[in-house]
C-alpha positions as a LaTeX table, in Angstrom:
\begin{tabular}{lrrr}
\hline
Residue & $x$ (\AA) & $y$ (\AA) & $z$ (\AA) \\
\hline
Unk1 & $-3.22$ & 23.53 & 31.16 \\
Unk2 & $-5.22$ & 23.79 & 27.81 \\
Unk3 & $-8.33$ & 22.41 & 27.69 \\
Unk4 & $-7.06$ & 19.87 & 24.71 \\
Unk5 & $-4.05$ & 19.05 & 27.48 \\
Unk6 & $-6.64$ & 17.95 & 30.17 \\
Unk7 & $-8.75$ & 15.99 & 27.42 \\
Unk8 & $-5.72$ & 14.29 & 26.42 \\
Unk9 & $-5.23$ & 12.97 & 29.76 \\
Unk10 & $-5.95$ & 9.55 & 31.57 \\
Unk11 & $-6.42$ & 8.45 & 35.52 \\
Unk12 & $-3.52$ & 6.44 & 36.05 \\
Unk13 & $-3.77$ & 3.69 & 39.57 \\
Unk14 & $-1.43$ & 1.88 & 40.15 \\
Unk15 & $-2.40$ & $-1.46$ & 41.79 \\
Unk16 & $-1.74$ & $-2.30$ & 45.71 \\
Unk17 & $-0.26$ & $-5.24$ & 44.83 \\
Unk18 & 2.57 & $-6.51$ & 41.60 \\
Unk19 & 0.27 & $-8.68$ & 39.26 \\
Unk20 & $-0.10$ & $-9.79$ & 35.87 \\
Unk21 & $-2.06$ & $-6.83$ & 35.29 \\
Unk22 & $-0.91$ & $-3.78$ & 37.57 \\
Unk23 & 2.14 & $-2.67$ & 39.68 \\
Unk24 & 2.71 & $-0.86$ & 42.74 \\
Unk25 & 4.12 & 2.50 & 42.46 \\
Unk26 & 6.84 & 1.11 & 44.40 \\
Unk27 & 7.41 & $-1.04$ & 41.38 \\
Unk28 & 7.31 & 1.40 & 38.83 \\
Unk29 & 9.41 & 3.58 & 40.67 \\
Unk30 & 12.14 & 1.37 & 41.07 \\
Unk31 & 11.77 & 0.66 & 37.49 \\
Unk32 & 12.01 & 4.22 & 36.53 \\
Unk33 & 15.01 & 4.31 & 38.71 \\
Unk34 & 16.57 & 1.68 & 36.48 \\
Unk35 & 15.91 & 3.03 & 32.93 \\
Unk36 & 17.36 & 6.24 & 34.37 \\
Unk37 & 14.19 & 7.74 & 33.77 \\
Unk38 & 11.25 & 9.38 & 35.40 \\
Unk39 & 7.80 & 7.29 & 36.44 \\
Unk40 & 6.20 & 8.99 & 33.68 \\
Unk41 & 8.72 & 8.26 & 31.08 \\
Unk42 & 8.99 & 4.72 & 32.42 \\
Unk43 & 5.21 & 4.43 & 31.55 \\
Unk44 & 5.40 & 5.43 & 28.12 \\
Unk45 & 8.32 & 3.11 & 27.41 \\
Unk46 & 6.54 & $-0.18$ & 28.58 \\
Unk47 & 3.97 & 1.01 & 26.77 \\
Unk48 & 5.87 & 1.39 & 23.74 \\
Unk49 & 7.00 & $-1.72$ & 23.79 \\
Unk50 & 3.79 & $-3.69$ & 24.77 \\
Unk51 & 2.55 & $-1.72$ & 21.19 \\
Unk52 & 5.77 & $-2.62$ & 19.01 \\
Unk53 & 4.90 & $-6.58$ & 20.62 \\
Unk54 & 1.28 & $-6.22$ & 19.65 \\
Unk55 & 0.71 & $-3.46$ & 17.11 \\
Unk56 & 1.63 & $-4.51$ & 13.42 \\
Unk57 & 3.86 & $-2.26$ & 12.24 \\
Unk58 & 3.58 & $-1.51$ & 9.17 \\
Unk59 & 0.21 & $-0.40$ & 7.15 \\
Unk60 & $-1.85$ & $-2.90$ & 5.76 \\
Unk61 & $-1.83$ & $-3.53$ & 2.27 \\
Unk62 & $-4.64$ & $-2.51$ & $-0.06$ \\
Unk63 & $-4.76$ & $-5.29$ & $-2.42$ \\
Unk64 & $-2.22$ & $-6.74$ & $-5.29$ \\
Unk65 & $-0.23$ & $-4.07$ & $-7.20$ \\
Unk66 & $-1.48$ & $-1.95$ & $-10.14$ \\
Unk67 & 0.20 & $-2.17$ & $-13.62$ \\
Unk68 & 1.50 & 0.97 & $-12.39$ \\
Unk69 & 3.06 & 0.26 & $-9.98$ \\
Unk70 & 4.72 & $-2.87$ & $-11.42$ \\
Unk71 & 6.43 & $-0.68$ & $-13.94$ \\
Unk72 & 8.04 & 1.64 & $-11.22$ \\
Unk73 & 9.66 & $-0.99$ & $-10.01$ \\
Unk74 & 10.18 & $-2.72$ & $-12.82$ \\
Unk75 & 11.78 & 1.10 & $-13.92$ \\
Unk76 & 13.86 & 1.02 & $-10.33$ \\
Unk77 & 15.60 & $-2.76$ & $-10.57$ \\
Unk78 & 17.59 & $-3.28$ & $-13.28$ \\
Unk79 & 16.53 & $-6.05$ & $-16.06$ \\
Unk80 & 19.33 & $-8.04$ & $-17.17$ \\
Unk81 & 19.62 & $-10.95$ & $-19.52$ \\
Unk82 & 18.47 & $-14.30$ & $-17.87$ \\
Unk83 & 20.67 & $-15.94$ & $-16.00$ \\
Unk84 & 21.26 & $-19.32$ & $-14.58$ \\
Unk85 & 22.64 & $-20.54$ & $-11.14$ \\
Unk86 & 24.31 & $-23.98$ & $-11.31$ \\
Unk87 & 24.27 & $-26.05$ & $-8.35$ \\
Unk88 & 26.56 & $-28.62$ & $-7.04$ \\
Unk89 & 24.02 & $-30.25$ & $-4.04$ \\
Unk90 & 21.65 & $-32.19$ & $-7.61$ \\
Unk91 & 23.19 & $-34.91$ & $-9.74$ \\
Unk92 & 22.15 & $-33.31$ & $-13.34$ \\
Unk93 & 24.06 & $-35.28$ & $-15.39$ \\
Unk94 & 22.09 & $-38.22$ & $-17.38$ \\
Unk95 & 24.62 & $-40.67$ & $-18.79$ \\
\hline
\end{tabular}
């Protein structure tokens, strides 16, 4: 293994007992057996999810949009003559 490989590495216990926090390997390996999967791969796919629970994912935003940016999109949607939208659920009518 490359010296990178071995620094990108973790200890990994599993517990002695199921918690809250931990399972046994005999947990995770019945787990694994379920997804189809390895114990490794197992691993990285409740991991995945606990990040796509917790993580936000998308990038946070910088601030409000620059007059340059509000023309490319103004450039990108089309802008149409006003229109109106009647509705039936208000009484509009003043006799």
């Amino acid at each position: 293994m490359s010296p990178r490989a071995v620094a990108d590495q973790i200890a990994f216990r599993y517990r002695t007992t199921d918690s809250a926090t931990g399972v046994t390997r005999a947990t995770a390996k019945r787990i694994a057996e379920q997804l189809g999967v390895d114990e490794t791969q197992a691993i990285h796919r409740a991991l995945h999810d606990l990040a796509v629970k917790l993580l936000p994912q998308y990038e946070s935003e910088d601030g409000p949009l620059t007059a340059s940016q509000i023309r490319q999109i103004k450039k990108q949607v089309p802008q149409s003559t006003m229109r109106s939208v009647r509705s039936s659920l208000f009484d509009t009518d003043t006799e």
